[in-house]
Every structure is written in structure tokens, then in C-alpha cells.
C-alpha positions as CSV (number, residue, x, y, z in Angstrom):
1,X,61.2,-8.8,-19.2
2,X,61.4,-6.8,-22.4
3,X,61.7,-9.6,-24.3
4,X,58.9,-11.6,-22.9
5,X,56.4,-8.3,-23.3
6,X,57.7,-7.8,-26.8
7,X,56.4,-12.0,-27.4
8,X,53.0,-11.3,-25.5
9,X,52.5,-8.2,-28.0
10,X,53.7,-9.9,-31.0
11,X,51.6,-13.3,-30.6
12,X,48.7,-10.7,-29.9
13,X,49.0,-9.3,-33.1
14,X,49.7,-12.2,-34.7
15,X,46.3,-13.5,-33.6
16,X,44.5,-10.1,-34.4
17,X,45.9,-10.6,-38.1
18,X,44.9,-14.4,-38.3
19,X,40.9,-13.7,-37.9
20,X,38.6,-12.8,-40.4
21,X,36.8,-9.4,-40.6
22,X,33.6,-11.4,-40.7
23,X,34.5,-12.7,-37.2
24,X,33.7,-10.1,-35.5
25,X,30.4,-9.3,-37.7
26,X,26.9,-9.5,-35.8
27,X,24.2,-10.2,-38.3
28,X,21.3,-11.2,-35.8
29,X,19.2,-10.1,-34.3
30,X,18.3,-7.2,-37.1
31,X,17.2,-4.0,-35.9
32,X,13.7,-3.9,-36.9
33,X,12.4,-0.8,-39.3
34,X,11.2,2.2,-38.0
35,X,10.2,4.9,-40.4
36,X,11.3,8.5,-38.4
37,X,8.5,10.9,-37.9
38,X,8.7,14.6,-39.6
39,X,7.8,17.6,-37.1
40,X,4.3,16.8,-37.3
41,X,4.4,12.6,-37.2
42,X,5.6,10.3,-34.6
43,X,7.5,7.3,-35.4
44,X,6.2,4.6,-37.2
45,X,6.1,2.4,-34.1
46,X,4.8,5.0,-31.3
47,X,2.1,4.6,-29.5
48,X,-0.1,7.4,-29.9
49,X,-1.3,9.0,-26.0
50,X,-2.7,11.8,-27.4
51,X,-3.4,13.6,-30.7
52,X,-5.9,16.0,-29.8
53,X,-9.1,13.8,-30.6
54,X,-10.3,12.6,-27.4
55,X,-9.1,11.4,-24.1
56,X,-9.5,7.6,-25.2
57,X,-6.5,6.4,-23.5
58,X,-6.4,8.0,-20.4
59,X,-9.0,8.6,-17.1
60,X,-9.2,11.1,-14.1
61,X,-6.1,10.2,-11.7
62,X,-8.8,10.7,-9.1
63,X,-10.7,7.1,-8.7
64,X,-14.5,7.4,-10.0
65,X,-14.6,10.7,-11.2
66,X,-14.2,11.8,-15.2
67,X,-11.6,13.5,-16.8
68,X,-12.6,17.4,-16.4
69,X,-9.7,18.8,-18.4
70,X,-10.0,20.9,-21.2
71,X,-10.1,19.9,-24.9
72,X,-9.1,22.6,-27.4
73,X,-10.1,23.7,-30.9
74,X,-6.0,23.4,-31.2
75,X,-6.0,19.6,-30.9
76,X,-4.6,20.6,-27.6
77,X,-5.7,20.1,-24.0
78,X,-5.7,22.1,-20.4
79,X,-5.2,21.4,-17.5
80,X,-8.7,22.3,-15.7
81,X,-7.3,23.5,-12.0
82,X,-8.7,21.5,-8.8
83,X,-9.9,18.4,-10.6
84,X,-7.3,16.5,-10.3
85,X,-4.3,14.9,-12.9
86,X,-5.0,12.5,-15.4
87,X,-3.0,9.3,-15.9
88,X,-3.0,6.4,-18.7
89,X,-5.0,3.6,-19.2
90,X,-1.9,2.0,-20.5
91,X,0.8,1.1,-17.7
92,X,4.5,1.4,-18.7
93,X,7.6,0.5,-18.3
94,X,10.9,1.9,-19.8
95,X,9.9,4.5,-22.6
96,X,10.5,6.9,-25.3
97,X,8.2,9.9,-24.6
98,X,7.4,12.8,-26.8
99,X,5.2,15.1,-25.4
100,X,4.7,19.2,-26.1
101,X,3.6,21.5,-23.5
102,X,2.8,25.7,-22.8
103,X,2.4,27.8,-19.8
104,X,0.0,30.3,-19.8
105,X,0.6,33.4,-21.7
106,X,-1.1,35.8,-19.0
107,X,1.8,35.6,-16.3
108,X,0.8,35.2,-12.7
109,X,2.4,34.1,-9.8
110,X,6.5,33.6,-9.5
111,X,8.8,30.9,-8.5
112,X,6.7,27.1,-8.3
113,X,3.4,29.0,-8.3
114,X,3.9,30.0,-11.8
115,X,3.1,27.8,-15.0
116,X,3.5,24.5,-13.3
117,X,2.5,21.0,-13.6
118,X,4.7,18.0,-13.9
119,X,5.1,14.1,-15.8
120,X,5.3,11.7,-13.4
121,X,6.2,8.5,-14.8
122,X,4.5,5.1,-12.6
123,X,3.4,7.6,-10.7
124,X,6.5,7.5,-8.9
125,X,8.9,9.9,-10.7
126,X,8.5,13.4,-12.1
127,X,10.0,15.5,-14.3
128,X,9.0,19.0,-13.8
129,X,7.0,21.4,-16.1
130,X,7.2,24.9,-15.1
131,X,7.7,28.5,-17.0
132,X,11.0,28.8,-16.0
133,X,11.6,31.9,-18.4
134,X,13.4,34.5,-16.1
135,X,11.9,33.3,-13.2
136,X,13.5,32.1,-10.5
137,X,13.0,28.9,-8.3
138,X,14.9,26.7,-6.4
139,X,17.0,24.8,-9.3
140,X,16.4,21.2,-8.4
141,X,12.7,22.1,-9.1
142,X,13.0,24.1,-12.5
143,X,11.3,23.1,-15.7
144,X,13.4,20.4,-16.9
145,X,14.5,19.4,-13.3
146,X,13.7,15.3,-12.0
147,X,12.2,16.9,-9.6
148,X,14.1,17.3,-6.1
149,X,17.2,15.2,-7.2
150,X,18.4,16.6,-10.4
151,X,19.2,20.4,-11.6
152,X,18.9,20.2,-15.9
153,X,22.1,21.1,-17.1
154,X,21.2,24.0,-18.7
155,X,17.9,26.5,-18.4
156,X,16.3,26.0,-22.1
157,X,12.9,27.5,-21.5
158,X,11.1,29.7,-24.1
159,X,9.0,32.6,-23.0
160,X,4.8,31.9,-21.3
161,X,2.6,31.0,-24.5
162,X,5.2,29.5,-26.5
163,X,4.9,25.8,-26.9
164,X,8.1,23.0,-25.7
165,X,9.0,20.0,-26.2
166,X,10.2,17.3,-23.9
167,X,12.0,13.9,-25.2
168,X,12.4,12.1,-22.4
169,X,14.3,8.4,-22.5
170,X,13.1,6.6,-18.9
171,X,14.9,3.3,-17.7
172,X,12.6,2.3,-15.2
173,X,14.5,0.7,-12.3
174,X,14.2,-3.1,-11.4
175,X,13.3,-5.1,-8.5
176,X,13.3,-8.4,-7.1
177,X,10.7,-10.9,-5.8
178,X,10.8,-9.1,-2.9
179,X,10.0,-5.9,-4.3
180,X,13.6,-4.5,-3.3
181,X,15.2,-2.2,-5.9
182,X,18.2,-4.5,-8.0
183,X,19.0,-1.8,-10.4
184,X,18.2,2.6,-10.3
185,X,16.4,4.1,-13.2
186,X,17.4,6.7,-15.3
187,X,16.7,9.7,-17.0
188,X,17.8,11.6,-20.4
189,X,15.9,14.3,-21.3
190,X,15.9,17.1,-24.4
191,X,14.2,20.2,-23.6
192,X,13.0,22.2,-26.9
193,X,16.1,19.8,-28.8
194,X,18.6,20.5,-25.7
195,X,20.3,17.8,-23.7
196,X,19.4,18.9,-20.1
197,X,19.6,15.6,-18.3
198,X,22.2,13.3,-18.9
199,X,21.4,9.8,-18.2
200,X,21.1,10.8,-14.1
201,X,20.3,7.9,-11.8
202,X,16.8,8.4,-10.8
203,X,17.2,8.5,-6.9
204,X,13.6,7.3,-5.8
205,X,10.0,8.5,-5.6
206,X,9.3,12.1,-5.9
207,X,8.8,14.0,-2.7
208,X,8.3,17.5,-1.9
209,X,8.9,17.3,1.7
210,X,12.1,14.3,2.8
211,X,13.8,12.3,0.9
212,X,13.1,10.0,-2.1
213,X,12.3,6.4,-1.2
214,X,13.0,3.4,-3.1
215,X,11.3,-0.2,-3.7
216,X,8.6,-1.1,-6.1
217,X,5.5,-0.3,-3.5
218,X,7.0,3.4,-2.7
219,X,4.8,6.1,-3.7
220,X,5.0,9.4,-3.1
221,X,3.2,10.8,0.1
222,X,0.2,11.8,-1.8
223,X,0.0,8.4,-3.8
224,X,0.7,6.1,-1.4
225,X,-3.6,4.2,-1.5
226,X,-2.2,3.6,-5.2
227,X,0.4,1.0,-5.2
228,X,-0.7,-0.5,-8.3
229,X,-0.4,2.1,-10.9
230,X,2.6,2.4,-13.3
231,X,0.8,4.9,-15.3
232,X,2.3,7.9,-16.9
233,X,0.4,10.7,-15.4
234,X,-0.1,14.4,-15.8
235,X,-0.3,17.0,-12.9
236,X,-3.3,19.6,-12.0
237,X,-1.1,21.6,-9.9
238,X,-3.9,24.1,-10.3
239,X,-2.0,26.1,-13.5
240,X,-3.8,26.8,-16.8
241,X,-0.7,24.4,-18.1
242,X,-1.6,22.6,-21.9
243,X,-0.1,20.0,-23.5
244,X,-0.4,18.6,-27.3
245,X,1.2,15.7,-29.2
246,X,2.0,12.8,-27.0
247,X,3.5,9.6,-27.6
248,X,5.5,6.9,-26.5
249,X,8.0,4.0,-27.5
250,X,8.4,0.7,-25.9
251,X,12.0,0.3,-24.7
């Protein structure tokens, strides 16, 4: 038996020794160029969301009714409480998204009534903004958190006032004819340059009360008369929450 293992290993390395280094060489297709972005630049492919100009590419996520939000001197904008998220124009699929937010400096309120808002990507899927600086909330609904189904790995908030950044790599999950999911989404997200989620199976829609649900027409409870938007969508959960510099990359 030796003997025959000590052929099978030999004619393998034989073979391994025979072959070119160019062999195994994979020329095409060519990664296309990108020039990186500096602090204040995206990439040169990004699509730009929002640069503190106007609110071109997106509209109220309430049907029929403007965008009442606030747009700051700062090239920033606020949330404006009771009237409603906004979403994209744009629909999306898997992304690259860069996008900088601050809680309010004044603090009020504690645990989820504190700083919060939330990216919800188709609608469907959120990844929670909160002021999660020594404040304490359940930990599958911290800043950083998929909301519900994933605690961040670590807590890398900075204090109320200061701004953060989240980039955030979504895979959006597939589905058949059918509408039936054939593969989960994921999730990896960097919180202020820290790995907090790791790749982590995105278990279904995001619900505050039950359990996610899956397929391509399940929306959360309070979405479910929009079963056509894959919009990414910011959330009026009635906090003086701002964000700044926003952009995305086709996956």
C-alpha cells in the first residue's frame, strides 16, 4: 500500500513539474480601472446618492407627498421627524454603499428612542443607525446591528454630534420564477473603519415584532402595499438623525 501511495504522490508531482507557470495564468477578463477616492472623493465609478446639493435622486418614501427633510448649509441633510423616510429613485441590487451619519448632539431619550433611524436596503433589510455611545439597548438592535438578526461584533460608536461612517457590502439574495428565495443575502459592514459584521446571512425582512420572512414579495409589516420597490431607503424614526456623503457601487 506504501508503495502504491508513494506512485500516486510521485506521478502527482511529476505532473505538477511538467506544466508551465503560464498554465495556470488568467489574463481575461481584466479588472477594469477604478481610481480610489481620498477622504473627501468617492471612487471613480460610484454612483453619487447624495452630495449635499439637492435631493435629485431620491423622493418622499410616502407616495404623493415631497421630500420634507432638511437640507443643511453643511452639504448635509436631516431627518425632518413625522414626514416620513425617503428612498431612491434608483432601485438596486447588490451594492457598495458609503454613507456618513450623526445623532443629535443634544441627548434625549435612552435605549431605541435615542438617535435613531436606520438603511433599509429594497426596503426589505435594515441596518440600524442609532447613538449607541454608552447607551444601552437590546444588542441585536444597536447601531451597527442587521436589525433583529445580527449583534455587530464589536460596539464602535463615537460620542452624539460626532459624524460615522458606514461601508456596507450587500449581496442581495436570489430568487426563482416563483419568487421563492434560491440563495440568502449577505451583509459586511465597517462602522467608523471597523469590521462589525462579517459576511452574516441576511435572515429575511426586517421586523420589529415576529420573525423575518423570506421570498421576493415579503416586506416588512409596515411596507407590505409596496411590493415593488428595491429602493435603498432612509428612516424618519422621528430623531433629529443627519446624514452626508452618499454613494454606491454596482456589484
Amino acid at each position: 500500500m506504501k508503495y502504491y501511495i508513494f506512485l500516486l504522490t510521485s506521478s502527482f508531482v511529476f505532473c505538477q513539474t511538467q506544466m508551465k507557470p503560464e498554465e495556470t495564468e488568467v489574463w481575461d477578463p481584466e479588472p477594469q480601472k477604478v481610481n480610489s477616492g481620498t477622504l473627501n472623493s468617492p471612487p471613480s465609478d460610484a454612483i453619487i446618492l447624495f452630495d449635499g446639493t439637492d435631493f435629485s435622486k431620491w423622493k418622499s418614501g410616502i407616495q404623493n407627498q415631497p421630500i420634507m427633510w432638511t437640507l443643511n448649509s453643511d452639504k448635509s441633510m436631516t431627518v425632518k421627524p413625522g414626514s416620513g423616510g425617503i428612498e431612491t429613485i434608483q432601485e438596486h441590487g447588490s451594492i457598495q454603499l458609503h454613507i456618513e451619519w450623526k445623532t443629535p448632539t443634544i441627548i434625549k431619550g435612552k435605549g431605541q428612542g435615542r438617535g435613531n433611524s436606520g438603511i433599509f436596503f429594497q426596503r426589505r433589510f435594515e441596518v440600524q443607525v442609532l447613538d449607541s455611545y454608552q447607551n444601552r439597548t437590546y444588542s441585536n438592535g444597536q447601531a451597527g446591528s442587521i436589525y433583529k438578526q445580527h449583534i455587530p461584533l464589536v460596539n464602535a460608536s463615537l460620542p452624539p454630534g460626532v459624524w460615522q461612517t458606514y461601508d456596507i457590502v450587500f449581496n442581495a439574495p436570489e430568487y426563482d420564477e416563483l419568487g421563492e428565495e434560491t440563495k440568502a443575502g449577505r451583509f459586511t459592514v465597517f462602522h467608523n473603519g471597523i469590521l462589525i459584521q462579517n459576511s452574516v446571512e441576511i435572515l429575511g425582512t426586517v421586523e420589529f415584532i415576529g420573525k423575518p420572512k423570506k421570498g421576493l414579495n415579503a416586506m416588512p409589516g409596515s411596507e407590505r402595499d409596496q411590493l415593488t420597490h428595491r429602493s435603498l431607503l432612509l428612516q424618519d424614526h422621528g430623531d433629529l438623525v443627519s446624514y452626508r456623503n452618499i454613494w454606491i457601487r454596482k456589484l
